[in-house]
N, C-alpha and C positions, 0 to 999 in steps of 0.2 A: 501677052495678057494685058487689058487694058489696066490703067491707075484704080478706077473704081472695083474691079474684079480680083485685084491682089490685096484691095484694101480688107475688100470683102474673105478673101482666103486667108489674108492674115489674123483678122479679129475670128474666125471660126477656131482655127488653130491654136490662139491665145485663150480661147475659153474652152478647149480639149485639155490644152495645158493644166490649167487652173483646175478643171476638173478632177484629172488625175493625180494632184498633189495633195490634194483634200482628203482629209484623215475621214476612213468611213466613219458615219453617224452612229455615237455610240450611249447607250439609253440602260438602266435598268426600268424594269418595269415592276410594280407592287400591285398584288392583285387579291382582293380580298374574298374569299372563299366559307359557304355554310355547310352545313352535313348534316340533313334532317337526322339522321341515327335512326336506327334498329335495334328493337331491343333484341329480336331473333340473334343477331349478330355481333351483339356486346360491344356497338359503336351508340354514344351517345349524341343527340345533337352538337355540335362541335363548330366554332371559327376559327382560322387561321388565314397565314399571309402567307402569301407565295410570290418570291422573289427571282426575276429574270433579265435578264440579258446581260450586258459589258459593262465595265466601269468607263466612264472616257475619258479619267485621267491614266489609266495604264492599262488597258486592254483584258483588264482580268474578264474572265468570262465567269456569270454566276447566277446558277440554281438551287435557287435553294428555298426552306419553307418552314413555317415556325407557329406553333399550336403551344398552348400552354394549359396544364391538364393534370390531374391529381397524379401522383403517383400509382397508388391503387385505388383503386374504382372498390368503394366499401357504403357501408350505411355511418360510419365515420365523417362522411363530407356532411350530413345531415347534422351535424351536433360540433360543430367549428372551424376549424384550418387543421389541414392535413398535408402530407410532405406534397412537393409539386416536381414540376421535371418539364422541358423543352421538350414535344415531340414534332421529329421530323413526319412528314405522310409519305410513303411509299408512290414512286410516278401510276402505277396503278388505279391506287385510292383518287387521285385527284381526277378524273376521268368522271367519277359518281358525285361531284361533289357542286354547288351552284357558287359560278363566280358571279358578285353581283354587281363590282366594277373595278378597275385600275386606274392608278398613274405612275405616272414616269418620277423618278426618283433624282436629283442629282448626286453626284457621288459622297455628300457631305450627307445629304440626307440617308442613302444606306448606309454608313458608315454609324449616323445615328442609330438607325433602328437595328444593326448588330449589336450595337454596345448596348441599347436596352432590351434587347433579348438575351444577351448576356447576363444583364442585370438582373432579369427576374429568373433566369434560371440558375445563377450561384446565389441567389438570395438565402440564409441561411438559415434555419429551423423550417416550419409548418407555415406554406406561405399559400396555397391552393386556399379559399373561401368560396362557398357554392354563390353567396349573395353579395362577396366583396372585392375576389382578386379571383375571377374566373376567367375562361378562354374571351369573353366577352370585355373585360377589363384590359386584357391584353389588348386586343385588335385593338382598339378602343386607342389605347397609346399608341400604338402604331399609325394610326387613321390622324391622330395630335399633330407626330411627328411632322408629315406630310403639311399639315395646314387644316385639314379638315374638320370642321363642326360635330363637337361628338357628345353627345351624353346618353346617363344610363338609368332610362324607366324603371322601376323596380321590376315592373311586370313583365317586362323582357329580359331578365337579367340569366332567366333559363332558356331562350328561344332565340339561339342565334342567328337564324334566316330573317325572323320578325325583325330584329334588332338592325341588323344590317341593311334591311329593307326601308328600316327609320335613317340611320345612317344614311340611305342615298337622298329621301326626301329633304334631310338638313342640309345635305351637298346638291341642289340643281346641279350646278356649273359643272361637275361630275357627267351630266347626260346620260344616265344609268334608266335602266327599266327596273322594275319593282317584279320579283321572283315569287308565282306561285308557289 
């Protein structure tokens, strides 16, 4: 083999190397999600975060997904704060549901947004408000967490697709389209 043709074999070989010692690429991704509701079907318009992939400080792998929502659904939420609760969505549900963008998390940042989904779900008495701490207030902090541009119209404070649709137009750099 000539000099130049083993030099050439050995720099190929040294970057097969390299390659195969490289820890795979490991990403969660946060993906924020609307739910026009039905009233047939006793789902109300509704947002939540839905949480995917690996940690890439230790390989955990993770699905998972966070709605924040009255405990019962009453004429109660009309007239103040009523108990609340964390709900997960069924993989099912999320199939009907409009994601209207993502991004990637580093592990310090999910690590945040579990400890404040923790937070508002051991929050203690009557913490659900229709116009003050709704699923929309959540995302909302969630959407913080990350970096992004959030505030809350009053007039959106019931329309989570609407809301989240303003949410992407405060986020360009997002690159999101805008959900009929």
């Amino acid at each position: 083999m000539t000099q130049p043709m083993s030099r050439l074999v050995a720099i190929i070989l040294s970057l097969a190397a390299l390659g195969w010692s490289l820890p795979a690429a490991a990403a969660v991704t946060m993906s924020f999600h609307s739910f026009n509701g039905s009233v047939f079907f006793g789902r109300y318009p509704h947002t939540f975060v839905v949480l995917e992939g690996t940690l890439d400080g230790t390989g955990q792998k993770v699905k998972e997904n966070y709605g924040f929502t009255a405990k019962t659904v009453s004429t109660a939420i009309l007239s103040g704060p009523v108990e609340h609760e964390i709900v997960v969505e069924p993989d099912k549900y999320l199939t009907s549901t409009n994601r209207h963008f993502s991004v990637t998390l580093t592990d310090a940042q999910y690590r945040q947004v579990v400890a404040e989904m923790k937070a508002w779900r051991d929050a203690p008495g009557k913490y659900y408000s229709l116009d003050n701490r709704n699923c929309i207030h959540f995302v909302g902090k969630m959407a913080q967490i990350v970096g992004l541009k959030v505030d809350f119209p009053k007039k959106m404070l019931r329309k989570p697709k609407n809301w989240l649709n303003h949410i992407t137009a405060l986020n360009p750099r997002l690159g999101a389209k805008q959900i009929n």
